[in-house]
N, C-alpha and C positions, 0 to 999 in steps of 0.2 A: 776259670773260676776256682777259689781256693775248696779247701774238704774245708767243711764247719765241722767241730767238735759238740756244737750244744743244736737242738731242733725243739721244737714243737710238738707238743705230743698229742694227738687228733682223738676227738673223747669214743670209749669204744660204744658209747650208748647217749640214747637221750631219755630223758626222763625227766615226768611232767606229770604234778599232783592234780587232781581232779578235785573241785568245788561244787557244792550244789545250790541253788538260787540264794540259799542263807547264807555260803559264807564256810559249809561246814564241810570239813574234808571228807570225800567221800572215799579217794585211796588214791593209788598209785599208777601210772601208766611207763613202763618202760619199752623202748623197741630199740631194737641191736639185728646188727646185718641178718642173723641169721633166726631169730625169734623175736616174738610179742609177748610181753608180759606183763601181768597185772595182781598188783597186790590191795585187797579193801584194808581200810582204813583197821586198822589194831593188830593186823598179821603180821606174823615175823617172816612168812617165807611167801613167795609168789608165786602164781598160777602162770604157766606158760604153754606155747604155743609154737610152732614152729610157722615159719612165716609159709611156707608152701600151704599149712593146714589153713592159717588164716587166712589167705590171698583166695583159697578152696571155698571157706566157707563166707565169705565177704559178698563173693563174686556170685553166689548161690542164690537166684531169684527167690527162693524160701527165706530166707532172712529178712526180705523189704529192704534192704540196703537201697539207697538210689543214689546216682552220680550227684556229683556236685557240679555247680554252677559255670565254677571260676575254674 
């Protein structure tokens, strides 16, 4: 197989704005390998989390979290 010169470049994050029943942004949700992060709607900088804290506190019967279905 030859060496390619050009690749693909795999995104280092996903990120996904949040709505609320109206329509109206309520902010921002980003997750990357290694943290969760969340910015409300007008901020310039983000609230994060590291994914160990979050997977901690998710997984914490005090939260009310429950599984999903599917």
């Amino acid at each position: 197989m030859p060496k390619y010169n050009n690749r693909f470049q795999s995104p280092t994050y996903l990120e996904e704005t949040i709505q609320d029943e109206n329509g109206t942004t309520v902010g921002s949700i980003r997750i990357k390998p290694s943290s969760v992060l969340w910015r409300p709607t007008n901020a310039q900088k983000f609230y994060a989390v590291s994914l160990d804290e979050f997977s901690t506190w998710i997984t914490d019967p005090a939260t009310g979290a429950k599984r999903t279905t599917s």
